[in-house]
C-alpha positions in Angstrom: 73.9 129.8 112.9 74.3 126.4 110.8 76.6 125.7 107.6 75.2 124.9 104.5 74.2 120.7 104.7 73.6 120.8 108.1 70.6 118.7 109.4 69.4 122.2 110.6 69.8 123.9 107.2 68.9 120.9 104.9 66.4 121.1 102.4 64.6 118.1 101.5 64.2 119.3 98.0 67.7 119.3 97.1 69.8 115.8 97.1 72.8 115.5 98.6 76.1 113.4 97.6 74.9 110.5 99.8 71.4 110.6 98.3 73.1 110.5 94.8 75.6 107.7 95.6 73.1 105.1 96.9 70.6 104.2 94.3 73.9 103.2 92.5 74.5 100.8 94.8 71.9 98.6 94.3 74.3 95.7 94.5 74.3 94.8 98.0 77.8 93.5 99.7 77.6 90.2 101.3 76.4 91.7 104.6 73.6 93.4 103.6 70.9 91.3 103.8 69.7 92.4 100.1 68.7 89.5 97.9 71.3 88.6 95.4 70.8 88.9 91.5 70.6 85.3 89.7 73.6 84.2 88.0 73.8 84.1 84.4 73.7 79.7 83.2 76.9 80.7 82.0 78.6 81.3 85.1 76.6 78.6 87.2 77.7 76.2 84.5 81.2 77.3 85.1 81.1 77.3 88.9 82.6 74.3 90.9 80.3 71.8 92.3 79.3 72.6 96.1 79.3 68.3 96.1 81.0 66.0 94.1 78.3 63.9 92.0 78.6 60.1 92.9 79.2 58.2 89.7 76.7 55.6 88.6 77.5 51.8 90.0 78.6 49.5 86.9 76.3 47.3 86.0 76.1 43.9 87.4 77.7 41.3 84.8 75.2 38.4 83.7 76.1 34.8 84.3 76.0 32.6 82.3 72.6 30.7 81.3 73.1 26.9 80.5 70.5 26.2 77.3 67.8 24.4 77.8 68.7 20.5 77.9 72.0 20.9 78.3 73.1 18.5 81.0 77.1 18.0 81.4 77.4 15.9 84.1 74.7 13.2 82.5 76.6 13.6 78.9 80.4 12.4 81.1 78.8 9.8 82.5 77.2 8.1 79.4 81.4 8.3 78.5 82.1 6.5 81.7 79.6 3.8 80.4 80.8 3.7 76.7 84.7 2.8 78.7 83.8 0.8 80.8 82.1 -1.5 79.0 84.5 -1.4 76.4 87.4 -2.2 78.7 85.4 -4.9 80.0 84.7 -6.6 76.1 88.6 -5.8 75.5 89.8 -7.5 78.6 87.5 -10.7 78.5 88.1 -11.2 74.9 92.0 -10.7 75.6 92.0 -13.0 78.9 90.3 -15.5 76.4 92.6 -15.7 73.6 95.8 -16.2 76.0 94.0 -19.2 78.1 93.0 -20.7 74.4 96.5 -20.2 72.7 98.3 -21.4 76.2 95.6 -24.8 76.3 94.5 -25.2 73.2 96.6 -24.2 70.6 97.7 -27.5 68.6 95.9 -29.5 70.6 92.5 -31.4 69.7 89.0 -29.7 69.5 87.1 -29.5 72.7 83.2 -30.5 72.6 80.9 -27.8 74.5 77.4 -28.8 72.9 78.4 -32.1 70.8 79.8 -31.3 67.5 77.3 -28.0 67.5 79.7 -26.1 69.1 83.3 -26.6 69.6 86.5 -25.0 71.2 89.5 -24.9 68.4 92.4 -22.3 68.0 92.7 -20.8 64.5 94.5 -18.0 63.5 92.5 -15.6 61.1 94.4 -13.4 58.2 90.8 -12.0 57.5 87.9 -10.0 59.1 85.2 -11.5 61.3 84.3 -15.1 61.0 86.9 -16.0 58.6 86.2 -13.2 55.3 89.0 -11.4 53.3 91.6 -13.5 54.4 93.4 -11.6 51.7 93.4 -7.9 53.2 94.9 -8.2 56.3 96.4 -4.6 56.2 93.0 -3.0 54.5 91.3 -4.6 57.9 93.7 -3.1 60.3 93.5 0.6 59.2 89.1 -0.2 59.0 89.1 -1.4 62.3 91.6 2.3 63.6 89.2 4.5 61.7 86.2 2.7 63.3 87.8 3.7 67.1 88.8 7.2 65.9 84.7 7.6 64.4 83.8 6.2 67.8 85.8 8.5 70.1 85.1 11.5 67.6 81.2 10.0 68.8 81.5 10.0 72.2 81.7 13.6 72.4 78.2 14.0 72.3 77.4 11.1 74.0 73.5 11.4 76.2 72.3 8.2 75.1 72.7 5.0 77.5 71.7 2.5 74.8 74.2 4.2 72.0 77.5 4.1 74.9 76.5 0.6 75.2 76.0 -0.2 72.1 79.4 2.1 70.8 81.2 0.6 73.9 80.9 -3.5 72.5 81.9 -1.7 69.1 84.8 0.0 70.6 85.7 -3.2 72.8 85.7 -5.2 70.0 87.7 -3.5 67.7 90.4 -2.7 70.4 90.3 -6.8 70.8 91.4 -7.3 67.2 93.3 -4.7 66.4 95.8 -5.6 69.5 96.1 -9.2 67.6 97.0 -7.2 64.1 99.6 -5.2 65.9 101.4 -7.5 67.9 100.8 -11.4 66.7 102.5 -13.2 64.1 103.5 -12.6 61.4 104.1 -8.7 61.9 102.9 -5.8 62.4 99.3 -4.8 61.3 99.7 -8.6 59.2 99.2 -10.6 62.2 96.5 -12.8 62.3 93.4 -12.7 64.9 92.8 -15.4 67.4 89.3 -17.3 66.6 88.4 -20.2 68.6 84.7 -20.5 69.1 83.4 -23.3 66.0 79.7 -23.5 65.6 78.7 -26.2 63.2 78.0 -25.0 59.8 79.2 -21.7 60.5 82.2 -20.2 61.4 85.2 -19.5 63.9 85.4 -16.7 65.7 86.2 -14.8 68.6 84.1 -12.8 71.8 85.8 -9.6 70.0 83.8 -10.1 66.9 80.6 -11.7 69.1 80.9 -7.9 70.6 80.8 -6.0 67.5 78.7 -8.1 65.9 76.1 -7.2 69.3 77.4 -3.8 69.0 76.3 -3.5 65.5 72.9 -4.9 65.7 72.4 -2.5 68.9 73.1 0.4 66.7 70.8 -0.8 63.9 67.4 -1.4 66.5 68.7 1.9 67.8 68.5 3.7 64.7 65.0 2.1 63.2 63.5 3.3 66.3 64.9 7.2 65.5 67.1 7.8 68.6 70.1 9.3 68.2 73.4 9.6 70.2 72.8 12.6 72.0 69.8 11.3 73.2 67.1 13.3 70.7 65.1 11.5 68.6 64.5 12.1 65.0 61.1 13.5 64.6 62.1 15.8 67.4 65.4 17.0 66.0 63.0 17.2 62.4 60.5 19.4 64.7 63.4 21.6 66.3 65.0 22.6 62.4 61.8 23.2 61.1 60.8 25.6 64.1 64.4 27.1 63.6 63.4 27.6 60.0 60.0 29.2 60.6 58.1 26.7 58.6 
């Protein structure tokens, strides 16, 4: 004799509890093997990482790119040569007035070609070879603001003709400008040291031989369209016109 539900007395027909209970629980547990339901983009959005995410390397920073024709090292060097070859026009034009003033100062004329060309100390009020004997002072601040336009030059200085052209200018002026400070009568009055007498001509002094060379330098310089940087005029005319779009 069997109870009612037992396996002997069951009737197929007629579900029981456990029949009813499991198609609810279509959700498997972690164990049992049943495939899991997608998750909504909500919650995967929400969920933590399994990984961290590596962040993205920083961009390597650019160096620098030197323009085209820019050369630094040459443009120090053409400096070097506008010094030293004004040092060397300041110093031989300075050795020469104190040997003259020391030997020759009140003392006759000494003959180097005949009477052509003559050694004889004068002391100059003016500007080169004797001019504007009258503006002593007006000379002295000329010959600062042509050493401050020369240095303010020098900056962008490329050219080897134009340092040694701007170096005999420098030289020079340095050469007479020391004799305005610190000669007789006072200073920025004194009067420049001229001893070399050409016939015909003048008296002057290696300081104003080296401006005067200086000077004509710049002029050939300039006629021929080069300029201190080292362009030349019909190319720095093509460059601006390019930059222009013409």
């Amino acid at each position: 004799m069997s109870t009612q539900g037992s396996p002997q007395t069951r009737d197929d027909s007629v579900p029981t509890p456990a029949d009813v209970v499991a198609p609810a629980g279509d959700v498997a547990g972690p164990g049992d093997g049943a495939p899991a339901r997608p998750e909504a983009p909500e919650a995967a959005a929400a969920a933590p990482a399994s990984s961290p995410v590596p962040s993205p390397a920083p961009a390597p920073t650019p160096l620098p790119v030197e323009p085209a024709g820019a050369e630094e090292p040459k443009g120090r060097r053409r400096i070097g040569v506008l010094l030293v070859v004004a040092l060397l026009a300041f110093l031989i034009d300075f050795g020469s007035k104190l040997l003259v003033v020391a030997r020759l100062e009140n003392h006759s004329a000494i003959k180097v070609i005949g009477d052509v060309v003559t050694f004889q100390v004068i002391r100059n009020s003016g500007a080169a070879f004797g001019m504007g004997q009258a503006l002593t002072v007006v000379f002295t601040m000329i010959a600062s603001a042509v050493i401050v336009v020369i240095w303010r030059i020098a900056r962008r200085l490329y050219s080897l003709p134009w340092a040694i052209a701007l170096g005999l200018l420098l030289g020079g002026a340095l050469g007479n400008l020391t004799d305005r400070l610190f000669r007789s009568p006072g200073v920025f009055r004194g009067h420049v040291v001229d001893f070399i007498s050409v016939q015909h001509f003048a008296v002057f002094n290696l300081a104003d031989s080296a401006i005067v060379c200086g000077g004509i330098l710049v002029v050939l310089l300039s006629f021929r369209g080069s300029n201190p940087d080292g362009t030349v005029h019909q190319q720095a005319d093509k460059g601006e016109r390019a930059d222009k779009g013409e």
